[in-house]
BATOR-758240 format. One record per atom (N, C-alpha, C): residue number from 1; residue in one letter; atom name; z negated, x negated, y. Coordinates in Angstrom, 1 decimal, padded with zeros to 4 digits. Layout:
(atom NUM; 'a'; 'CA'; (Z; X; Y)) ...
This chain:
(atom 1; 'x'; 'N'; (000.0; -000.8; -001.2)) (atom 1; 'x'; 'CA'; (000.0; 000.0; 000.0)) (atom 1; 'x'; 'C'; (000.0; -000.9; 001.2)) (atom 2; 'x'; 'N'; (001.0; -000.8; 002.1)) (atom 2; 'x'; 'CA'; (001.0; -001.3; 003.1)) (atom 2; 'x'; 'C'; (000.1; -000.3; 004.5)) (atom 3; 'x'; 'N'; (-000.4; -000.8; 005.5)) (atom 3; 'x'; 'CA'; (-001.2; -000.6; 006.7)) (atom 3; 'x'; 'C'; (-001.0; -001.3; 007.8)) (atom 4; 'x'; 'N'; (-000.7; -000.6; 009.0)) (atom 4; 'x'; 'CA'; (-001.0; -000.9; 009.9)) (atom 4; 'x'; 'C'; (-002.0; -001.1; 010.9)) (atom 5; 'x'; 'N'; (-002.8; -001.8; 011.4)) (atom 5; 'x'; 'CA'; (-003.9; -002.3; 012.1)) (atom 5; 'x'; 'C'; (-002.9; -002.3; 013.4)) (atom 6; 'x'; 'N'; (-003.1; -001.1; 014.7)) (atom 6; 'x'; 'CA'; (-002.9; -001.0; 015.8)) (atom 6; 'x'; 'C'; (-003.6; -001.1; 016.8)) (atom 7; 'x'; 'N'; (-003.6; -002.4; 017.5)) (atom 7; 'x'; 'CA'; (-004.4; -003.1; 018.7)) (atom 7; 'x'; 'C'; (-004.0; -002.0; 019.9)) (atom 8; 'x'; 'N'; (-005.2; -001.3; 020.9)) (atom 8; 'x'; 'CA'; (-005.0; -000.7; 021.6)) (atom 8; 'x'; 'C'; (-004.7; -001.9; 022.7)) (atom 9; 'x'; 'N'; (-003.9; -001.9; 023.9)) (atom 9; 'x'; 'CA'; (-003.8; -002.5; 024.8)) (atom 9; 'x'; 'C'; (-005.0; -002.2; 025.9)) (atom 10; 'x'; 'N'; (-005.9; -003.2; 026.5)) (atom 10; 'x'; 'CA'; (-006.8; -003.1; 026.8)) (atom 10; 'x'; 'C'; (-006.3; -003.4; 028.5)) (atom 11; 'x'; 'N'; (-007.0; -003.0; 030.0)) (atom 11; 'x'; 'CA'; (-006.7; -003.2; 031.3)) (atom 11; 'x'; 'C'; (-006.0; -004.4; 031.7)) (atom 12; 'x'; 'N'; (-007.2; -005.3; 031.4)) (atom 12; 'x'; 'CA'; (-007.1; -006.8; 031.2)) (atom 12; 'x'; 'C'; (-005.4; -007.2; 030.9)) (atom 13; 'x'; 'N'; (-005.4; -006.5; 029.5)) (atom 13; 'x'; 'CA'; (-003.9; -007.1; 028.8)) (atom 13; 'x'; 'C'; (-003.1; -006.8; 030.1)) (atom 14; 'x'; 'N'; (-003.1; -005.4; 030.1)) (atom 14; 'x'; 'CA'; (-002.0; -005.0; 030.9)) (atom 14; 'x'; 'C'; (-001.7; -004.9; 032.4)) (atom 15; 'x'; 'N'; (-002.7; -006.3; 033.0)) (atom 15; 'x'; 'CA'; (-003.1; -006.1; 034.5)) (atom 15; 'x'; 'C'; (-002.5; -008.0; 034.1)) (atom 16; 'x'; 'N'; (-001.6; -008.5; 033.0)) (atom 16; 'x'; 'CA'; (-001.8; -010.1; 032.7)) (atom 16; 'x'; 'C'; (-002.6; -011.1; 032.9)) (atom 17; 'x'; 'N'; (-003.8; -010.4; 032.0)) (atom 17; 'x'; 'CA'; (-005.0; -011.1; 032.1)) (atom 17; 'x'; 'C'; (-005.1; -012.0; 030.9)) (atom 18; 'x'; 'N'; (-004.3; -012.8; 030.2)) (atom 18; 'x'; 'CA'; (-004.5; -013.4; 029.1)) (atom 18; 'x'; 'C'; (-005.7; -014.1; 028.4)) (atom 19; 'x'; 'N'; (-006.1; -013.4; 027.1)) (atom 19; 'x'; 'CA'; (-007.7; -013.4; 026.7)) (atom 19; 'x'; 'C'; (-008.3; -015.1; 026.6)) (atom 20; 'x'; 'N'; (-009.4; -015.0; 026.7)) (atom 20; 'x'; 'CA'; (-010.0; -016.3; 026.8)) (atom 20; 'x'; 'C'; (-009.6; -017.1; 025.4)) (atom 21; 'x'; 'N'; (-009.8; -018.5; 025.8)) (atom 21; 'x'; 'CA'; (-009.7; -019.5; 024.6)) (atom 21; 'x'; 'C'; (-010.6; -018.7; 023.1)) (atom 22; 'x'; 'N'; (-011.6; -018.6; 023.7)) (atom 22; 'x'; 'CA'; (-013.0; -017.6; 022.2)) (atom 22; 'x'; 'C'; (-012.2; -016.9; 021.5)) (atom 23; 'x'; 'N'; (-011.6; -015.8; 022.4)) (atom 23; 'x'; 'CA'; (-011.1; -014.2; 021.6)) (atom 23; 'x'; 'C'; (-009.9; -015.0; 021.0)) (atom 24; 'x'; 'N'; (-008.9; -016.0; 021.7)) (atom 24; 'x'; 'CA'; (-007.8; -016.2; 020.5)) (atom 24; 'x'; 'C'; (-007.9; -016.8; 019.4)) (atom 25; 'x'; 'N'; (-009.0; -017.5; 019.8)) (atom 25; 'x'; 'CA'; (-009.6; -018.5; 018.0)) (atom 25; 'x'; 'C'; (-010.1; -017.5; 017.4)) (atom 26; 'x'; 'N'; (-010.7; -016.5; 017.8)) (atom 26; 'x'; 'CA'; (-011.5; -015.4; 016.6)) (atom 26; 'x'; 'C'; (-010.1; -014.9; 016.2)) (atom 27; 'x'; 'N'; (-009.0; -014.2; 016.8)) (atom 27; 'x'; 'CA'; (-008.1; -013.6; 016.2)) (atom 27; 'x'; 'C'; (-006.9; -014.6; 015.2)) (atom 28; 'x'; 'N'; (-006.7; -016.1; 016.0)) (atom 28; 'x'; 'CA'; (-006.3; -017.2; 014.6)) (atom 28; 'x'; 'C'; (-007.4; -017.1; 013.4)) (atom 29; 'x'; 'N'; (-008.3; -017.3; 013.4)) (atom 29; 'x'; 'CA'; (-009.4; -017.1; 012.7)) (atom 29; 'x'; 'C'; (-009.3; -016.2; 011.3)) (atom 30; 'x'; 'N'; (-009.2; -015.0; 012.1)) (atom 30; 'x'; 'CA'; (-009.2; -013.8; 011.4)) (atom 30; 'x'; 'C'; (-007.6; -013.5; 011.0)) (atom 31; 'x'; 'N'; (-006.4; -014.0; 011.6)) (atom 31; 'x'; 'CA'; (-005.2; -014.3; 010.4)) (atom 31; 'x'; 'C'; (-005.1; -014.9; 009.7)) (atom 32; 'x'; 'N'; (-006.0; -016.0; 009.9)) (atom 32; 'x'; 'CA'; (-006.2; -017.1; 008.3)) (atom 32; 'x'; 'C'; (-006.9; -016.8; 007.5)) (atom 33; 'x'; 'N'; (-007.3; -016.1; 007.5)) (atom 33; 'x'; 'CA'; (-008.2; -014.7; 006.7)) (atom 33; 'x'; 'C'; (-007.6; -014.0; 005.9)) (atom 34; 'x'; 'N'; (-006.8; -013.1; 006.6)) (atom 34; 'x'; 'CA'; (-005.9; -012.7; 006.0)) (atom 34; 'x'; 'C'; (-004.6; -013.2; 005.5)) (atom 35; 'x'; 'N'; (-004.4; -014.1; 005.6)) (atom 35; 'x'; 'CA'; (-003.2; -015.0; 005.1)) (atom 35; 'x'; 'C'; (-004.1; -015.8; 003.7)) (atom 36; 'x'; 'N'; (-005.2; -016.2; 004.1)) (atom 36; 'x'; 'CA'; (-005.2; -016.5; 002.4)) (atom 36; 'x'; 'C'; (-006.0; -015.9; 001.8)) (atom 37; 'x'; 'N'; (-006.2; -014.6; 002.1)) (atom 37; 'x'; 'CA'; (-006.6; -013.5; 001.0)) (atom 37; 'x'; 'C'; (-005.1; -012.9; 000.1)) (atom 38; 'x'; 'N'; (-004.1; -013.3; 000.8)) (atom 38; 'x'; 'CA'; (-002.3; -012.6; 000.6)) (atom 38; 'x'; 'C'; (-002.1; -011.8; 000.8)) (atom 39; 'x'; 'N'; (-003.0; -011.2; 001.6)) (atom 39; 'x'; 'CA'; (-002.4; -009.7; 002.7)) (atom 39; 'x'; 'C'; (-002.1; -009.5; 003.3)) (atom 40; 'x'; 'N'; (-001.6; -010.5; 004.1)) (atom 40; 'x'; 'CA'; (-000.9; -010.4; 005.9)) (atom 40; 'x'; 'C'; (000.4; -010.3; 005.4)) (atom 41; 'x'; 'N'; (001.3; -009.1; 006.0)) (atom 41; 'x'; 'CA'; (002.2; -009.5; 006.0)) (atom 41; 'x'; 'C'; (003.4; -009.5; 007.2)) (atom 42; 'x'; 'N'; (002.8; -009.2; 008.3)) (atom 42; 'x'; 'CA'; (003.1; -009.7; 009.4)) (atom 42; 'x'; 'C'; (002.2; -009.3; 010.7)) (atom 43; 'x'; 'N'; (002.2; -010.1; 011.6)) (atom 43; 'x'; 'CA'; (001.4; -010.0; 013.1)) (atom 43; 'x'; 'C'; (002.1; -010.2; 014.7)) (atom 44; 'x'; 'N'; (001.1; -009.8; 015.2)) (atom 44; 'x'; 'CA'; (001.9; -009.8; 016.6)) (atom 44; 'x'; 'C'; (001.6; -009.2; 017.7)) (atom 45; 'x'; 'N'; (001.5; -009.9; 019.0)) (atom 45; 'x'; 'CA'; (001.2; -009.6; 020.0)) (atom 45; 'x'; 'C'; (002.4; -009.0; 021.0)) (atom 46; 'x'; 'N'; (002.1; -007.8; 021.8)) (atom 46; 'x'; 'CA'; (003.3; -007.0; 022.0)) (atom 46; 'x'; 'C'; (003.0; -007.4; 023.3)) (atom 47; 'x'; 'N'; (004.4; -007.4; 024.0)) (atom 47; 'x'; 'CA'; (004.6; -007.6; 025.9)) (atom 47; 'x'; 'C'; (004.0; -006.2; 026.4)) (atom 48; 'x'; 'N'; (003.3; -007.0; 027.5)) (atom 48; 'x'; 'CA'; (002.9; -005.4; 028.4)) (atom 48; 'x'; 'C'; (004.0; -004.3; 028.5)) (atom 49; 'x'; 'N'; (002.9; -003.0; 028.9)) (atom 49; 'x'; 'CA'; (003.7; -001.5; 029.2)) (atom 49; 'x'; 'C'; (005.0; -002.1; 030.6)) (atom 50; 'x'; 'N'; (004.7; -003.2; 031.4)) (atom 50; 'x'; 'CA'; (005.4; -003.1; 032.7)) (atom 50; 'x'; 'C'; (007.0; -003.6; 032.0)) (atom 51; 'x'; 'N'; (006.7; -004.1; 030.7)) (atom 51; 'x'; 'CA'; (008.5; -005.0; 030.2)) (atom 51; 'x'; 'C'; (008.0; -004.0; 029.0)) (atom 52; 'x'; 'N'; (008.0; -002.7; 028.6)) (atom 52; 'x'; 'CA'; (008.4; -001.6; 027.7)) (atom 52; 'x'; 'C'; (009.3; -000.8; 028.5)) (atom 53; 'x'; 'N'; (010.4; 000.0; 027.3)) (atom 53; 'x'; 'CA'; (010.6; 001.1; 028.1)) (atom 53; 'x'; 'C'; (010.5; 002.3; 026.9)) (atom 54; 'x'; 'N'; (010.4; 003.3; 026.8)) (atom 54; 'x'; 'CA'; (010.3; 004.5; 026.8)) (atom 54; 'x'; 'C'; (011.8; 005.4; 026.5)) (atom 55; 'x'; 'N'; (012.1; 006.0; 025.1)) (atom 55; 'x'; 'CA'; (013.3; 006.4; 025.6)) (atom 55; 'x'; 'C'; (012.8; 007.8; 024.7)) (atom 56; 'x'; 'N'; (012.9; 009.0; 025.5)) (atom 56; 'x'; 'CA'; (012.5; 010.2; 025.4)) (atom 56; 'x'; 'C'; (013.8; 010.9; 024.8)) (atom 57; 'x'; 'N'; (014.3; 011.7; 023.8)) (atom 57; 'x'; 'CA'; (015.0; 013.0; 023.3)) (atom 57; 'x'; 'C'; (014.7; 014.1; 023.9)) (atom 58; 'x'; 'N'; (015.9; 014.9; 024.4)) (atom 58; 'x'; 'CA'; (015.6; 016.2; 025.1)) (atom 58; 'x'; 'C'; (016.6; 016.7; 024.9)) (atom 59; 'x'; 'N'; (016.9; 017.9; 024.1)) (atom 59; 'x'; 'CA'; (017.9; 018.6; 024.2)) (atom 59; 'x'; 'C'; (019.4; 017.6; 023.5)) (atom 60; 'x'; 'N'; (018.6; 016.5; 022.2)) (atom 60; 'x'; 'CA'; (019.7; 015.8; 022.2)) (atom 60; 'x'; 'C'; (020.1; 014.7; 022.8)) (atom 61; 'x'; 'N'; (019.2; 014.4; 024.2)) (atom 61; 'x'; 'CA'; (019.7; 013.6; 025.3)) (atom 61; 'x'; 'C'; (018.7; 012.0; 025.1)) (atom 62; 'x'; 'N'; (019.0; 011.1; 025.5)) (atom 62; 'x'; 'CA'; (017.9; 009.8; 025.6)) (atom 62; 'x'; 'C'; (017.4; 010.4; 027.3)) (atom 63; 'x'; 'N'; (016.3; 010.2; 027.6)) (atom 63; 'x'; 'CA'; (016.1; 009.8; 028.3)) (atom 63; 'x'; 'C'; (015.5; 008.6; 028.6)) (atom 64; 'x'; 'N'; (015.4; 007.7; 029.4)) (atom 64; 'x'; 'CA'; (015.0; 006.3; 029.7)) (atom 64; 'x'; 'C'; (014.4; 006.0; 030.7)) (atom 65; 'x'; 'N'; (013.2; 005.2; 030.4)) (atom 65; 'x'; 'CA'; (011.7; 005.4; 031.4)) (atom 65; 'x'; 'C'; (011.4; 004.0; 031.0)) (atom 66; 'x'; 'N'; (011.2; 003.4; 032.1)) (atom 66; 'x'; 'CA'; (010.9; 002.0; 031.9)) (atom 66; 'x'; 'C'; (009.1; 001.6; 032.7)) (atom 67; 'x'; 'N'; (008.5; 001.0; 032.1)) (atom 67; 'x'; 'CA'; (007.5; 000.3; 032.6)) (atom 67; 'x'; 'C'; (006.9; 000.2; 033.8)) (atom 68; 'x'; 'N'; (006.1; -000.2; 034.5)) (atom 68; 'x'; 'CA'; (004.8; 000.3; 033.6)) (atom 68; 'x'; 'C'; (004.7; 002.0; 033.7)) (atom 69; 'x'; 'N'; (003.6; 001.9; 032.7)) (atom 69; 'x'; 'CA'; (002.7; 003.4; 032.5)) (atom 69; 'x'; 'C'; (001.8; 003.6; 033.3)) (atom 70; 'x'; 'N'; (000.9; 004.9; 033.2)) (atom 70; 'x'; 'CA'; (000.3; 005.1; 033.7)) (atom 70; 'x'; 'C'; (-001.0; 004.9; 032.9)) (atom 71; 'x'; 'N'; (-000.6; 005.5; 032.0)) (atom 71; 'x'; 'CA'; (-002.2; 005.2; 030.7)) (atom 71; 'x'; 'C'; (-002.5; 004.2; 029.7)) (atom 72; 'x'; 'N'; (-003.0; 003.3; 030.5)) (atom 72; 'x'; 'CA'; (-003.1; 002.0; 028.8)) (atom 72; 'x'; 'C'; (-003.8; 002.6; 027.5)) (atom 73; 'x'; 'N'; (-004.3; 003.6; 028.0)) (atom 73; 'x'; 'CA'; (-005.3; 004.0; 026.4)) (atom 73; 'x'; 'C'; (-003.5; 004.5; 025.4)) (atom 74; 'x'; 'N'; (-002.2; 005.0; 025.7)) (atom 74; 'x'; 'CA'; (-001.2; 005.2; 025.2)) (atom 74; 'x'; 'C'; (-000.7; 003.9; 024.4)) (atom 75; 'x'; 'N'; (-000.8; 003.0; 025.4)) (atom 75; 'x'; 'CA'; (000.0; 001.5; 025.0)) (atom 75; 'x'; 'C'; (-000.8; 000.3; 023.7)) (atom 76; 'x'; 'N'; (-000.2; 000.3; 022.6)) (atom 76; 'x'; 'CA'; (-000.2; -000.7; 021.5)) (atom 76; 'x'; 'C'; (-000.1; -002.1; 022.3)) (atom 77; 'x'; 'N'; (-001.2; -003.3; 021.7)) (atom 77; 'x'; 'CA'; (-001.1; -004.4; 022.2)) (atom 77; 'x'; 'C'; (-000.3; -005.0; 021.6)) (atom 78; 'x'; 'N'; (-000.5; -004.9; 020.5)) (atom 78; 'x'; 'CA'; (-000.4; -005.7; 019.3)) (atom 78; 'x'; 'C'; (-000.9; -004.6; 017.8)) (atom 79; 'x'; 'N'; (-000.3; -005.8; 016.8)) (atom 79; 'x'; 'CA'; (-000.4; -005.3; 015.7)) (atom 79; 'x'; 'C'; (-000.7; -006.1; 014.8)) (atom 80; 'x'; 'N'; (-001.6; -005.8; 013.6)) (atom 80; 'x'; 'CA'; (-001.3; -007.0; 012.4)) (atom 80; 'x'; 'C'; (-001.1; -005.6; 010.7)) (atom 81; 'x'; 'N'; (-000.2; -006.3; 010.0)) (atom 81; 'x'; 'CA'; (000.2; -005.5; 008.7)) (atom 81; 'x'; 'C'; (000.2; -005.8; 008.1)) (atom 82; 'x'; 'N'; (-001.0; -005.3; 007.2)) (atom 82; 'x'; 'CA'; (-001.4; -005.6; 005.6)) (atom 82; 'x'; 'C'; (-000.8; -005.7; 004.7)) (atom 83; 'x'; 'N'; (-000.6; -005.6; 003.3)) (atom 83; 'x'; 'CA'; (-000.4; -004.9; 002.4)) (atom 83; 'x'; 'C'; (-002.1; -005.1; 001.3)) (atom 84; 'x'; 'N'; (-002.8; -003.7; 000.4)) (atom 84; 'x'; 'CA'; (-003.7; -004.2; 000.2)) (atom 84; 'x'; 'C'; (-003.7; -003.1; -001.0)) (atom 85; 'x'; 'N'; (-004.8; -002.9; -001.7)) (atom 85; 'x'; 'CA'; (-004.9; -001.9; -003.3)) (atom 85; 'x'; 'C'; (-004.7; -000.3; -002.7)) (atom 86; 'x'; 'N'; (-005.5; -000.4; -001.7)) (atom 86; 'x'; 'CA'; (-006.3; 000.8; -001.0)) (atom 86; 'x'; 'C'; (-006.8; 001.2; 000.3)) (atom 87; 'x'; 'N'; (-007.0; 002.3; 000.9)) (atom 87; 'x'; 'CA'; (-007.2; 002.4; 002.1)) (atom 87; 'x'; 'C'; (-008.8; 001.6; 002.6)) (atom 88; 'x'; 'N'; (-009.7; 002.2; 001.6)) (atom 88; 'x'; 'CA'; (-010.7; 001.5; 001.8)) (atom 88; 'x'; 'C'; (-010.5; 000.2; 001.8)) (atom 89; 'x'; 'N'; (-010.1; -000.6; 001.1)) (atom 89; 'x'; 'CA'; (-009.3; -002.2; 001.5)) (atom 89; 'x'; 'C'; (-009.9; -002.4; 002.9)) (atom 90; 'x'; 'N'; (-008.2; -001.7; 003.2)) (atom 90; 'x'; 'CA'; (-007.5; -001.8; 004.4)) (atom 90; 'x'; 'C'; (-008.9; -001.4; 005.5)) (atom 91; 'x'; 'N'; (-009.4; -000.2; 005.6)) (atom 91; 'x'; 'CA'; (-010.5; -000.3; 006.4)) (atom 91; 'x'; 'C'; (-011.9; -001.4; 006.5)) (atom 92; 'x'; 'N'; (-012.0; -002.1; 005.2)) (atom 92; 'x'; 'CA'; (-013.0; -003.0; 005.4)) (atom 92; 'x'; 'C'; (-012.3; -004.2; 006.3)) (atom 93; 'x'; 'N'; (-010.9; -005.2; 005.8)) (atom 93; 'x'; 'CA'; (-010.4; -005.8; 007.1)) (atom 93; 'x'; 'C'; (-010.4; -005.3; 008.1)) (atom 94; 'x'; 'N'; (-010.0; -004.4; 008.2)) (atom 94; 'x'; 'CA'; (-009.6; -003.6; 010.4)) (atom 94; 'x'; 'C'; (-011.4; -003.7; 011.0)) (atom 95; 'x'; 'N'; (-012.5; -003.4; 009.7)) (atom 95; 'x'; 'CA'; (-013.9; -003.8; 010.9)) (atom 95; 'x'; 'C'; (-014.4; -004.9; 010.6)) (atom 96; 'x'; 'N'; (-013.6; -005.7; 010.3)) (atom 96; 'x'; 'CA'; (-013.5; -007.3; 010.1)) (atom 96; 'x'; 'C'; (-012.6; -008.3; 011.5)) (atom 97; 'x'; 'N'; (-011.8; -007.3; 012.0)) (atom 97; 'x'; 'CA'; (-010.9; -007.5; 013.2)) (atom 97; 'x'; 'C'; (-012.0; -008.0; 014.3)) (atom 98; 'x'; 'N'; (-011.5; -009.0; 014.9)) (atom 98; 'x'; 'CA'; (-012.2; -009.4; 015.9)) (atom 98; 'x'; 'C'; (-012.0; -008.7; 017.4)) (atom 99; 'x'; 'N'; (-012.9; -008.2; 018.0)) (atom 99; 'x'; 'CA'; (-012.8; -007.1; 018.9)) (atom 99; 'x'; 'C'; (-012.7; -007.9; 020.4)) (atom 100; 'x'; 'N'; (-011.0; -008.2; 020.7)) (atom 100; 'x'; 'CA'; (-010.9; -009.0; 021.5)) (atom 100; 'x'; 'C'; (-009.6; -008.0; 022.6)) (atom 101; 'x'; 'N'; (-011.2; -007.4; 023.5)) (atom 101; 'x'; 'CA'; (-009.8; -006.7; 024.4)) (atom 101; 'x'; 'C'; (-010.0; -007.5; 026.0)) (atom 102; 'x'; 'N'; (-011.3; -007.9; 026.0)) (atom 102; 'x'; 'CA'; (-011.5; -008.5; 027.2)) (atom 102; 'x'; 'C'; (-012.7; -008.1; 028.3)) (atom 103; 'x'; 'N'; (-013.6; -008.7; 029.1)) (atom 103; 'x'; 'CA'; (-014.0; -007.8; 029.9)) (atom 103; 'x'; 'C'; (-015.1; -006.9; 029.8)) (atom 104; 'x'; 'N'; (-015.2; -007.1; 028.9)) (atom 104; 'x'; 'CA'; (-016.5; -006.5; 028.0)) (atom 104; 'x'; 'C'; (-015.7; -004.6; 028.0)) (atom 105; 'x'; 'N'; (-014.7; -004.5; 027.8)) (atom 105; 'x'; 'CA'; (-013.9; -003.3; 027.3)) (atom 105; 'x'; 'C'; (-014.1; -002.8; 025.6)) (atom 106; 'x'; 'N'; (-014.4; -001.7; 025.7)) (atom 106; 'x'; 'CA'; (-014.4; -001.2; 023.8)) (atom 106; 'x'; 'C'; (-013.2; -001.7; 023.2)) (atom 107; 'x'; 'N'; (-013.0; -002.2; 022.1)) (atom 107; 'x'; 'CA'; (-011.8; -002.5; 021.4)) (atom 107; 'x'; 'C'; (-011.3; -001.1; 020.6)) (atom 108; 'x'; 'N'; (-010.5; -001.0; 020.5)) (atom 108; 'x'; 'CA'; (-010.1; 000.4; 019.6)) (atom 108; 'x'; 'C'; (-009.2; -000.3; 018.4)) (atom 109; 'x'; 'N'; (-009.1; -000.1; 017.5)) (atom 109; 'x'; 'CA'; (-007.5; -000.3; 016.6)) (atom 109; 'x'; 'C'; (-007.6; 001.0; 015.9)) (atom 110; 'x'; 'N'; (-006.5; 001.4; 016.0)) (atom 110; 'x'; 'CA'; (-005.8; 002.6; 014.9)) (atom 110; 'x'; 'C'; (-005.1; 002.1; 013.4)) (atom 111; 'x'; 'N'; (-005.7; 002.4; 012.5)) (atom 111; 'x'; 'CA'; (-005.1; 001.9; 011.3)) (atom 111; 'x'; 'C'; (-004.5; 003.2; 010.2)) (atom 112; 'x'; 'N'; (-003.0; 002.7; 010.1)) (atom 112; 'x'; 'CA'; (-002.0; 003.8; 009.4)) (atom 112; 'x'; 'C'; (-001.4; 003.2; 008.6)) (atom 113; 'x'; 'N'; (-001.6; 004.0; 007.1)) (atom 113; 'x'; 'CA'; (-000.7; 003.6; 005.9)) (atom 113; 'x'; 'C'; (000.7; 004.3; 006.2)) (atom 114; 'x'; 'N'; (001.7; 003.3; 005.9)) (atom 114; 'x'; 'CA'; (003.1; 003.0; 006.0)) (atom 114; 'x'; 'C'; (003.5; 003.8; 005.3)) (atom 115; 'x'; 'N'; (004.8; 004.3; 005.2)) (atom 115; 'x'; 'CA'; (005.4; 005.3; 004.1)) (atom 115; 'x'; 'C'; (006.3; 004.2; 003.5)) (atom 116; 'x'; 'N'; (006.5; 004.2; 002.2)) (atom 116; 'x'; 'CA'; (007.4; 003.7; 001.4)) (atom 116; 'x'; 'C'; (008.5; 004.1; 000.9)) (atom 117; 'x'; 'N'; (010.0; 004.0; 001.4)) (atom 117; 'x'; 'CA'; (011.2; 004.4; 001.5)) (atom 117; 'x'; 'C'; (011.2; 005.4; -000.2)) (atom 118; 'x'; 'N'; (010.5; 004.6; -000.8)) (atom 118; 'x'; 'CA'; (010.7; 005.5; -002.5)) (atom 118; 'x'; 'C'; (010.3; 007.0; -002.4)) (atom 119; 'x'; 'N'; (008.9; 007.2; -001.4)) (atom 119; 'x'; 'CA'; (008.3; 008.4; -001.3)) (atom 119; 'x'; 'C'; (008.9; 009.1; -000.6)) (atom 120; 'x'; 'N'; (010.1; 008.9; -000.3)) (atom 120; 'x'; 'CA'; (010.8; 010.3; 000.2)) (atom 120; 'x'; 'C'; (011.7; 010.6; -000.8)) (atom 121; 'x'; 'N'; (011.8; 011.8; -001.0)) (atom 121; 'x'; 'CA'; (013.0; 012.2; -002.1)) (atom 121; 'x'; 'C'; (014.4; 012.3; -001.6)) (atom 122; 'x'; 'N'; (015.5; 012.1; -001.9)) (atom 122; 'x'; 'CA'; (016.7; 012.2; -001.6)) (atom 122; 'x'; 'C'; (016.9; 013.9; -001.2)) (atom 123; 'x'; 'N'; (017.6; 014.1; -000.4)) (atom 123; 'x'; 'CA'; (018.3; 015.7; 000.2)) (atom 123; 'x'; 'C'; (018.9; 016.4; -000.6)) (atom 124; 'x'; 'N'; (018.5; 017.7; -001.0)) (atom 124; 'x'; 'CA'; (019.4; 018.2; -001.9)) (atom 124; 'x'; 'C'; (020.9; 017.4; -002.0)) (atom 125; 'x'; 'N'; (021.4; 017.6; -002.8)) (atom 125; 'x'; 'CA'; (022.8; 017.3; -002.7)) (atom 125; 'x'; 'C'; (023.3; 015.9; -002.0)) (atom 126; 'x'; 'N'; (022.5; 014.8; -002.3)) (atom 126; 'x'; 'CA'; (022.6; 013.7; -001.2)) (atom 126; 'x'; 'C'; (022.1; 012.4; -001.8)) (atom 127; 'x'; 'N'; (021.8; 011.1; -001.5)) (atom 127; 'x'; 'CA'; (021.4; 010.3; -001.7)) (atom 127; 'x'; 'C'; (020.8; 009.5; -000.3)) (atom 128; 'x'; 'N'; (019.8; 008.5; -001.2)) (atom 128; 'x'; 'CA'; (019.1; 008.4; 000.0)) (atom 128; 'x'; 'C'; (019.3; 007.7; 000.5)) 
């Protein structure tokens, strides 16, 4: 089962406040962790909401909305992606995650099991 571990983007991040020397050795730390347990299977720090854009469906249509936002609590900082037995796994690393938002700010991460291209069934009459 794969998982995603979703870093909330914290003020700090998104005001380009880049985290102190501490918070990035806890989060190297904590990928070496997971890299030799053999569950990482990828990570990453995402560019602020001001270099995102946004592209909204309406009627069919793209719409395109570029950077910044208004609400950081919306914006993903980063990410890291497991694969592991189980969800419980997967939740004992994410409160293993080093809680580096900055600023003395609450850390949040949202953690979601991945769907696996097998678990969807083909369309009637169709292939997948």
């Amino acid at each position: 089962m794969r998982f995603m571990m979703m870093v909330r983007a914290s003020n700090d991040w998104e005001n380009g406040k880049m985290p102190d020397p501490e918070q990035i050795a806890a989060v190297m730390k904590y990928k070496e962790e997971l890299k030799k347990a053999g569950v990482l299977v990828d990570v990453a720090a995402l560019q602020r909401g001001t270099e995102s854009t946004r592209i909204r469906f309406s009627g069919g249509k793209p719409l395109i909305t570029d950077g910044p936002f208004a609400e950081t609590r919306e914006l993903i900082g980063g990410y890291w992606l497991i694969q592991v037995k189980s969800k419980a796994e997967a939740i004992e690393w994410a409160k293993r995650a080093p809680q580096s938002c900055g600023s003395g700010e609450d850390a949040q991460l949202e953690l979601r099991q991945v769907y696996e291209l097998d678990e969807f069934e083909p369309a009637q009459g169709g292939t997948a």
